[in-house]
Residue frames as a rotation matrix with the C-alpha (Angstrom) as fourth column:
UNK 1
-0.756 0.007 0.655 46.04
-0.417 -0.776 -0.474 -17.13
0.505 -0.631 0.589 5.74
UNK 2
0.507 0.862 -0.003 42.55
-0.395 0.236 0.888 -18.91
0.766 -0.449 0.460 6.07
UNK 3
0.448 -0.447 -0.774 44.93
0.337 0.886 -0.317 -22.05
0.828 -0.119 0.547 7.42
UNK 4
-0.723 -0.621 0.303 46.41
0.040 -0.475 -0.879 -19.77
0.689 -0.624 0.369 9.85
UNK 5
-0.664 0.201 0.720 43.32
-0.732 -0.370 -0.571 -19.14
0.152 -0.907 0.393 11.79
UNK 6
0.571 0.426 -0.702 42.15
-0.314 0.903 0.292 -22.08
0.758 0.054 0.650 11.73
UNK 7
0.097 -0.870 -0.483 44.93
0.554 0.450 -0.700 -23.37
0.827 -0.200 0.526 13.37
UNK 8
-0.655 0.310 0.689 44.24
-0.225 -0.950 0.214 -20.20
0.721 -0.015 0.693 15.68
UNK 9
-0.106 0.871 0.480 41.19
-0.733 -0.395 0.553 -20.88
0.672 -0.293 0.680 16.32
UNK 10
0.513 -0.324 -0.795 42.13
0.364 0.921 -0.140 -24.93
0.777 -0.218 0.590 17.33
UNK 11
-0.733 -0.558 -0.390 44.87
0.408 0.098 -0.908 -23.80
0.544 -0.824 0.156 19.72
UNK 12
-0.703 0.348 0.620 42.10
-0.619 -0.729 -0.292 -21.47
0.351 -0.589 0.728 21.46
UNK 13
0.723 0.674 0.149 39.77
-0.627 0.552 0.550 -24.25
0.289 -0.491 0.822 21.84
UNK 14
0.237 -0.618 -0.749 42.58
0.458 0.751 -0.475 -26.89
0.857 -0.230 0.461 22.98
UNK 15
-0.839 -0.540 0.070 43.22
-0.001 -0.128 -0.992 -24.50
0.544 -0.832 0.107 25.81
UNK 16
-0.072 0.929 0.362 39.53
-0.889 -0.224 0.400 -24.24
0.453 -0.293 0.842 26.83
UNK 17
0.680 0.725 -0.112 39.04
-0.388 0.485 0.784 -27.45
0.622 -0.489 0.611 26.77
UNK 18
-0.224 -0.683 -0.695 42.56
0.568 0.488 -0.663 -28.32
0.792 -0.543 0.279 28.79
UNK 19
-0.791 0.029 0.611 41.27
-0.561 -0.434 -0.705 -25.68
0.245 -0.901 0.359 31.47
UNK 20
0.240 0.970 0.043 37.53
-0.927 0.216 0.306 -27.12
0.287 -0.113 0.951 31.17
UNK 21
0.521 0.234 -0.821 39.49
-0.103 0.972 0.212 -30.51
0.847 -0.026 0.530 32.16
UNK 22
-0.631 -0.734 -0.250 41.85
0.217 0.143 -0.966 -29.45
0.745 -0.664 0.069 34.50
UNK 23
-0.703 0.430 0.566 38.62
-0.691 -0.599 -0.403 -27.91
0.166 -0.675 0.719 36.46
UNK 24
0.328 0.762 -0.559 36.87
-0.715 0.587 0.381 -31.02
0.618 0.274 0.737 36.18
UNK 25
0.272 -0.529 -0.804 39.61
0.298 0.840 -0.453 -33.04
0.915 -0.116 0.386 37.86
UNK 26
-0.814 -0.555 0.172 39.99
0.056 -0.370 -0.927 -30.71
0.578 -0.745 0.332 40.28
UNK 27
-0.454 0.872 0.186 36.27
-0.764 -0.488 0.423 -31.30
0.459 0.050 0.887 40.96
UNK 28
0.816 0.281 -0.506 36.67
-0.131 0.941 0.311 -34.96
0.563 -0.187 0.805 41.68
UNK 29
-0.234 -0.972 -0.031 39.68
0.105 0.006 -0.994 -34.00
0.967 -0.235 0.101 44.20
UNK 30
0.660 0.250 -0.709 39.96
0.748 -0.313 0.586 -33.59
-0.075 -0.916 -0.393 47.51
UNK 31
0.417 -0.756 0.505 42.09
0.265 -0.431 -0.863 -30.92
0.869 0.494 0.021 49.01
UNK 32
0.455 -0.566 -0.687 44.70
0.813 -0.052 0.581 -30.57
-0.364 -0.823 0.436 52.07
UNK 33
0.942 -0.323 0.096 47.32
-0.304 -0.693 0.654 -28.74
-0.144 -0.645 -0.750 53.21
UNK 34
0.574 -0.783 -0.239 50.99
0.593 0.599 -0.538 -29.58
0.564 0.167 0.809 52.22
UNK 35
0.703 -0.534 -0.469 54.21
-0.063 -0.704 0.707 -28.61
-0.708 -0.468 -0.528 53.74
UNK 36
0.623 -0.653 -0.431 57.22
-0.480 0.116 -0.870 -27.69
0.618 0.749 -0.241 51.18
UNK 37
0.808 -0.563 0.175 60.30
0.014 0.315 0.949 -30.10
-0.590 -0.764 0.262 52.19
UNK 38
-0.186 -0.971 -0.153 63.01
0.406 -0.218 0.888 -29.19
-0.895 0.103 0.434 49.86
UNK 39
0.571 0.273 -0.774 63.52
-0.734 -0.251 -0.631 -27.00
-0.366 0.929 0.056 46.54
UNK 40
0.589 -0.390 0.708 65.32
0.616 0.784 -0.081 -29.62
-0.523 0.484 0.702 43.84
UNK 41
0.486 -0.191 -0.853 67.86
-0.456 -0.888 -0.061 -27.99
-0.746 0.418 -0.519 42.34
UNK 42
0.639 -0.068 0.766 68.53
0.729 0.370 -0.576 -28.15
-0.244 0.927 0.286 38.32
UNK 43
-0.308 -0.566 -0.764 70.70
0.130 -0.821 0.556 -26.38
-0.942 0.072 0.326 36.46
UNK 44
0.813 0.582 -0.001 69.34
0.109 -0.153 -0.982 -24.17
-0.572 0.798 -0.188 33.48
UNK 45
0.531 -0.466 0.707 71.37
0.836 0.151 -0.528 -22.83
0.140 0.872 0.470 30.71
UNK 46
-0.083 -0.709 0.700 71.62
0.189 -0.701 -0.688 -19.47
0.979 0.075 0.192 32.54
UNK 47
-0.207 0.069 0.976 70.72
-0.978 -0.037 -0.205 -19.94
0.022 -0.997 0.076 36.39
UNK 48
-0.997 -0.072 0.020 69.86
-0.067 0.737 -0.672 -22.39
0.034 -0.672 -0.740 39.00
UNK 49
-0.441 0.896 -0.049 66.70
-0.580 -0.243 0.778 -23.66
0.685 0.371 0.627 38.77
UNK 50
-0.911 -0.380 0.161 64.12
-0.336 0.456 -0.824 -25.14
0.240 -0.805 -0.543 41.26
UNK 51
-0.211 0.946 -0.248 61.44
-0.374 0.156 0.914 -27.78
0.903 0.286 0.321 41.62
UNK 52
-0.037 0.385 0.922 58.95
-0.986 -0.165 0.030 -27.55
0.164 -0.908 0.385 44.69
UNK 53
-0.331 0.162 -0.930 58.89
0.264 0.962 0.073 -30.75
0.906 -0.221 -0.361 46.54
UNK 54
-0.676 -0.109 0.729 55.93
-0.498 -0.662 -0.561 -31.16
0.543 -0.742 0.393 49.31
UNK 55
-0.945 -0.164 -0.282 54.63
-0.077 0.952 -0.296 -33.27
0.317 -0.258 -0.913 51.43
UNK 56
-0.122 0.920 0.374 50.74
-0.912 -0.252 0.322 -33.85
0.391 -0.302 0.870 52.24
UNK 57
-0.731 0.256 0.632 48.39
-0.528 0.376 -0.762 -36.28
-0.432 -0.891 -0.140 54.24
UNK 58
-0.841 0.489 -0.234 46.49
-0.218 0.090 0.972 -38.25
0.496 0.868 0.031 52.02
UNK 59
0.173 0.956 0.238 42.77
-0.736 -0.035 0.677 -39.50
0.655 -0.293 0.697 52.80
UNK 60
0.673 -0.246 -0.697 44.09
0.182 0.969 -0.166 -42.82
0.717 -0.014 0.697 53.92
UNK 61
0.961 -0.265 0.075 46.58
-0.195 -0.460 0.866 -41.07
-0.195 -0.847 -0.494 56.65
UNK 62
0.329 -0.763 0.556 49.69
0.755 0.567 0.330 -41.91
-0.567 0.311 0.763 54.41
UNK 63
0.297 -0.586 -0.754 52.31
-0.041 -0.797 0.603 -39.41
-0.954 -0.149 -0.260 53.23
UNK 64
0.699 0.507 0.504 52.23
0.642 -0.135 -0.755 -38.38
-0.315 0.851 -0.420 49.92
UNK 65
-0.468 -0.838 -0.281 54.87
0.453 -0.500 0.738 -36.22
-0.759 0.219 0.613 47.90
UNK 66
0.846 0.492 -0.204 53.75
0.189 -0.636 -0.748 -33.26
-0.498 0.595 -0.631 45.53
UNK 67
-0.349 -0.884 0.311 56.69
0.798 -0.107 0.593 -32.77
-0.491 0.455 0.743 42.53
UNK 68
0.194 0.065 -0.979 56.06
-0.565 -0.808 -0.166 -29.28
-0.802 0.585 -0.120 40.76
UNK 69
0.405 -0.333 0.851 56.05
0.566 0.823 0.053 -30.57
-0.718 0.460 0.522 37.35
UNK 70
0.606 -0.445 0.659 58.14
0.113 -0.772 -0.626 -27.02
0.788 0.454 -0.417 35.89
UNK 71
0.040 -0.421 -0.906 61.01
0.996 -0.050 0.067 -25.75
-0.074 -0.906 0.418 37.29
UNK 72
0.724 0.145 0.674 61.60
0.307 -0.943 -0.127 -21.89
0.618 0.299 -0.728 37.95
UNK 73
-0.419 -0.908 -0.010 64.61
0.500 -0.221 -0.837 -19.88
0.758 -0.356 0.547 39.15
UNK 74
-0.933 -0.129 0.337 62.08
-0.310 -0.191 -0.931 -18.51
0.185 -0.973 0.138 41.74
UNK 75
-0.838 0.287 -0.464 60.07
0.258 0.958 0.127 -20.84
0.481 -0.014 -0.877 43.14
UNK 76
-0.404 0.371 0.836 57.70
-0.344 -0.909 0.236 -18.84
0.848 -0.193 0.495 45.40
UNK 77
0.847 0.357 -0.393 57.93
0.073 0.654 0.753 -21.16
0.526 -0.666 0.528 48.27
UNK 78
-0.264 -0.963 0.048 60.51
-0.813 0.195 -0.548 -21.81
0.519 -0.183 -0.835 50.74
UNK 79
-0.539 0.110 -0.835 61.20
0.215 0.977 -0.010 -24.96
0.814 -0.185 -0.550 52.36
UNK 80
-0.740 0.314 -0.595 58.40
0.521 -0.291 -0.802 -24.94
-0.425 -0.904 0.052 55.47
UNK 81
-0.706 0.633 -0.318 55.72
-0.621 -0.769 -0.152 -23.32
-0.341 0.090 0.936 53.72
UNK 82
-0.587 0.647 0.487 52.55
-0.093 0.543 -0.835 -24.09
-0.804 -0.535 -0.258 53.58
UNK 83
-0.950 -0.101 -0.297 51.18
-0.313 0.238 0.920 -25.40
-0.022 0.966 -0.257 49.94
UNK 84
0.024 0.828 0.560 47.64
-0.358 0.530 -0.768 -26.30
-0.933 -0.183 0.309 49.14
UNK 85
-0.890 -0.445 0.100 47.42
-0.393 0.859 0.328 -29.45
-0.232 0.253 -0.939 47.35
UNK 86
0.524 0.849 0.069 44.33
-0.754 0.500 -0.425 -31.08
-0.396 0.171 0.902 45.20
UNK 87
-0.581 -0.812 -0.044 44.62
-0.813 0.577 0.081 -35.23
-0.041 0.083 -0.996 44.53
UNK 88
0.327 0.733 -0.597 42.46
-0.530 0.665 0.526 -37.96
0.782 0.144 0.606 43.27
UNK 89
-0.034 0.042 0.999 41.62
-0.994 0.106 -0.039 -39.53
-0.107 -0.994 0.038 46.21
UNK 90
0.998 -0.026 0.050 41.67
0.044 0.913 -0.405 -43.47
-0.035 0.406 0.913 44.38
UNK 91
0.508 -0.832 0.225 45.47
0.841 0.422 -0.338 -42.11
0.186 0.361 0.914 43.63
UNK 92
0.641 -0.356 -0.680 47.04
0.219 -0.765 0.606 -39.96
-0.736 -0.537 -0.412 46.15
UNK 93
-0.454 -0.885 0.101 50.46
0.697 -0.283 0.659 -39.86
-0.554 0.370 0.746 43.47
UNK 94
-0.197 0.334 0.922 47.89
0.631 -0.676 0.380 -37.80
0.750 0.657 -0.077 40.64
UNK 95
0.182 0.016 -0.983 48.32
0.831 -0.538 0.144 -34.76
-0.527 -0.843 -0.111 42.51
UNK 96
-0.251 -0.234 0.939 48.85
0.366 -0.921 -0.131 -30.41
0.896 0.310 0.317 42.08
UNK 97
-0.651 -0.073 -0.756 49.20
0.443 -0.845 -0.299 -27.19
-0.617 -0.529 0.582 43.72
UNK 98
0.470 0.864 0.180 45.31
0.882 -0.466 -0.070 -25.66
0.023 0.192 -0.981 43.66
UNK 99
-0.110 -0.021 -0.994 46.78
0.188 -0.982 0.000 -22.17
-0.976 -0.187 0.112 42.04
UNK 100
0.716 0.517 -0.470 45.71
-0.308 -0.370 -0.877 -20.45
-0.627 0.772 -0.105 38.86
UNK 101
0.400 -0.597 -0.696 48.90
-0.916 -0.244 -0.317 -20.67
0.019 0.764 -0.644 37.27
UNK 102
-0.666 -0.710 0.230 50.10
-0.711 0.697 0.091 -24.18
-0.225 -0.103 -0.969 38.59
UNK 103
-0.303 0.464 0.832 46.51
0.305 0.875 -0.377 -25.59
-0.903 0.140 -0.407 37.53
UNK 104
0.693 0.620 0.368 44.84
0.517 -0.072 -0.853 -23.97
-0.502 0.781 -0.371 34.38
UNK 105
0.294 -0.544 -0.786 48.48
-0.453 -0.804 0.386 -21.68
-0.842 0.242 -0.482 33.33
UNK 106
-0.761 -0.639 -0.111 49.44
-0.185 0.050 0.981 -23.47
-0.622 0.767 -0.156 30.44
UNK 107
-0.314 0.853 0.418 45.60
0.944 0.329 0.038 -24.20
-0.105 0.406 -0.908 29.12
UNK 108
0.528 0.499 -0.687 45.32
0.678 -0.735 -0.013 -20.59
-0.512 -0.459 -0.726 29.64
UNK 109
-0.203 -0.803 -0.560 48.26
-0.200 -0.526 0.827 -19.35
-0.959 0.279 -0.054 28.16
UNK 110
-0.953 -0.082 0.293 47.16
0.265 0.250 0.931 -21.06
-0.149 0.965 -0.216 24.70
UNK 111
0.081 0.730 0.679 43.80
0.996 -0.089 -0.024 -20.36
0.043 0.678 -0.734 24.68
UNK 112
0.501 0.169 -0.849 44.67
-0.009 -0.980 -0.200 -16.43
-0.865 0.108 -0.489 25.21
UNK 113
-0.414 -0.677 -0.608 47.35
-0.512 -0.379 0.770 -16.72
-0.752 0.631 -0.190 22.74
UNK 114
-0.706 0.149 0.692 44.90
0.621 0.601 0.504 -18.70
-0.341 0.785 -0.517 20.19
UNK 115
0.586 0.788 0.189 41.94
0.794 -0.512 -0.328 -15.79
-0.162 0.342 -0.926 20.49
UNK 116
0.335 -0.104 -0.936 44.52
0.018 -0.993 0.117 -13.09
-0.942 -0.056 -0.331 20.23
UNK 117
-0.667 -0.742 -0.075 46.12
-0.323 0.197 0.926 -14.83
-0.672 0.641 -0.371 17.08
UNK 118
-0.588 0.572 0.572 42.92
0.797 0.532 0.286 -15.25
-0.141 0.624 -0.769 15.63
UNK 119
0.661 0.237 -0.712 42.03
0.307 -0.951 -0.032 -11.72
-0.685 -0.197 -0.701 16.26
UNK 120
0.156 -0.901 -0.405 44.70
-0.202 -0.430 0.880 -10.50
-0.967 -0.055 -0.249 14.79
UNK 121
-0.815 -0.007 0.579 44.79
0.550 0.306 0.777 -12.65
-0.183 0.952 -0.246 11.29
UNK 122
-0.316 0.835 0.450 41.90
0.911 0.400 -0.102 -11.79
-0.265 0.378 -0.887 11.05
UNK 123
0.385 -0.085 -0.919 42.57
0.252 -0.948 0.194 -8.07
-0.888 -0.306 -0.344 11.19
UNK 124
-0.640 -0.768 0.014 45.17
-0.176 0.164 0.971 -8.98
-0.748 0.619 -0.240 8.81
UNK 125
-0.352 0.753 0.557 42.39
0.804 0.547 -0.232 -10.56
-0.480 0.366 -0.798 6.57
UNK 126
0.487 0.847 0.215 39.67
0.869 -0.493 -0.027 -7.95
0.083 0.200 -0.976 6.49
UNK 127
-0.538 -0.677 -0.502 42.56
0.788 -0.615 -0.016 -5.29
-0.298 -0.404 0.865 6.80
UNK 128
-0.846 0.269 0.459 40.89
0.328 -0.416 0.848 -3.09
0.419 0.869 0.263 4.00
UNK 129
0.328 0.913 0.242 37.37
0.168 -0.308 0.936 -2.94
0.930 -0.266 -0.255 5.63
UNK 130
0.077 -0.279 -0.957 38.90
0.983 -0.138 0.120 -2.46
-0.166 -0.950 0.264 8.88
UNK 131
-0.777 -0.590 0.219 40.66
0.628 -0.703 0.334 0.70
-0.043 0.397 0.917 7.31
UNK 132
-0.788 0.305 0.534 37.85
0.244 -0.642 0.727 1.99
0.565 0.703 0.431 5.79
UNK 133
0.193 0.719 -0.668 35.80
0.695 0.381 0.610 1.82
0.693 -0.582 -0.425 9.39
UNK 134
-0.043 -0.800 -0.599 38.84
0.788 -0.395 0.472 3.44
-0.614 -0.451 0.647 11.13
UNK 135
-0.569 -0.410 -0.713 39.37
-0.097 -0.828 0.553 6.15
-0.816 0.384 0.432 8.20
UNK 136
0.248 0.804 0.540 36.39
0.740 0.202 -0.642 6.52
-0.625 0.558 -0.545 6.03
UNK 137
0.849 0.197 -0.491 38.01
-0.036 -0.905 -0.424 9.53
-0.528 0.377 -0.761 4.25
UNK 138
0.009 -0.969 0.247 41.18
-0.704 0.169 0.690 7.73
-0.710 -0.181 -0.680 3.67
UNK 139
-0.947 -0.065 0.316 39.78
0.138 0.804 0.578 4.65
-0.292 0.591 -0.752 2.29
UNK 140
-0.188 0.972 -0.140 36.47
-0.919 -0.225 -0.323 5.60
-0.346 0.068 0.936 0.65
UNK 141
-0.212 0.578 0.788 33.92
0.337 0.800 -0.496 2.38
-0.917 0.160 -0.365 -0.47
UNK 142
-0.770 -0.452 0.450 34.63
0.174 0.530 0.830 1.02
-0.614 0.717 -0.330 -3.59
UNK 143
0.058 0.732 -0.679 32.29
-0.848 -0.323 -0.420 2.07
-0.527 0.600 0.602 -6.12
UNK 144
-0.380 -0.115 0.918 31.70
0.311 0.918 0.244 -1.41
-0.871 0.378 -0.313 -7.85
UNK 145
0.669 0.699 0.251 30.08
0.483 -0.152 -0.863 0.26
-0.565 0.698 -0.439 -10.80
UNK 146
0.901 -0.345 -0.265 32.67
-0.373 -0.926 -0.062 2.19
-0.224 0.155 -0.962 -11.48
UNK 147
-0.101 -0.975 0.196 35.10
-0.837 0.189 0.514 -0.15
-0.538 -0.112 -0.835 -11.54
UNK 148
0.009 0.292 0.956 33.60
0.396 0.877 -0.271 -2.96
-0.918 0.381 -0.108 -13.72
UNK 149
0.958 0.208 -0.199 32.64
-0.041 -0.586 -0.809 0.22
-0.285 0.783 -0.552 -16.33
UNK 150
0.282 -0.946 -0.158 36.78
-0.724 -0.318 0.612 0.68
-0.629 -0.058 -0.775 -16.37
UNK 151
-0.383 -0.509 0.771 37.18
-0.241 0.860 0.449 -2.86
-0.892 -0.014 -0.453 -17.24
């Protein structure tokens, strides 16, 4: 069980620090304006999927492509919309799309799901003293004297 939140506790800091880098990089970016120019379509297993493709202006006045790097049966663009775009400015190709979910959503998604799973064991754990916080009349506190005398 210990091994469990451990492991837990690791995935919650691996997403910190993948958000604490993705905000770091996005610190040493510039940012523009893109335009979507086409959805890619994939096929999933049970729909049509689609990955954003959009074009931007780099610093250098040279045209640049943005690839979504997921694909999603809805895409929340359409072709012609307008897309904001961060990009290391040494390497127009290391590019994203400056939203919450398309920069920090998977670093995010693990470190919630590493503090709630470490919450949780740990509930699991200490279940007993939890109980007996929650329902002091239910679970009364061990009499350690009493129980050693037994023995």
């Amino acid at each position: 069980m210990k091994i469990l939140i451990f492991i837990s506790l690791l995935s919650a800091i691996m997403g910190a620090a993948w958000c604490s880098y993705i905000y770091f990089k996005i610190q040493k970016s510039k940012v523009c304006w893109g335009t979507v120019v086409s959805l890619e379509r994939s096929r999933g297993k049970e729909s049509k999927n689609y990955t954003v493709v959009a074009s931007f202006i780099g610093k250098n006045e040279h045209e640049y492509l943005y690839r979504s790097s997921y694909t999603s049966s809805h895409p929340g663009y359409s072709v012609g919309d307008g897309i904001r775009i961060f990009y290391d400015p040494g390497d127009p190709n290391d590019n994203g799309v400056m939203s919450f979910m398309g920069s920090y959503g998977m670093g995010f998604i693990i470190f919630v799901a590493g503090v709630m799973s470490s919450v949780v064991l740990m509930c699991i754990l200490n279940s007993y003293l939890l109980m007996e916080v929650i329902h002091p009349k239910l679970f009364p506190k061990l009499n350690v004297e009493k129980t050693i005398e037994r023995f």
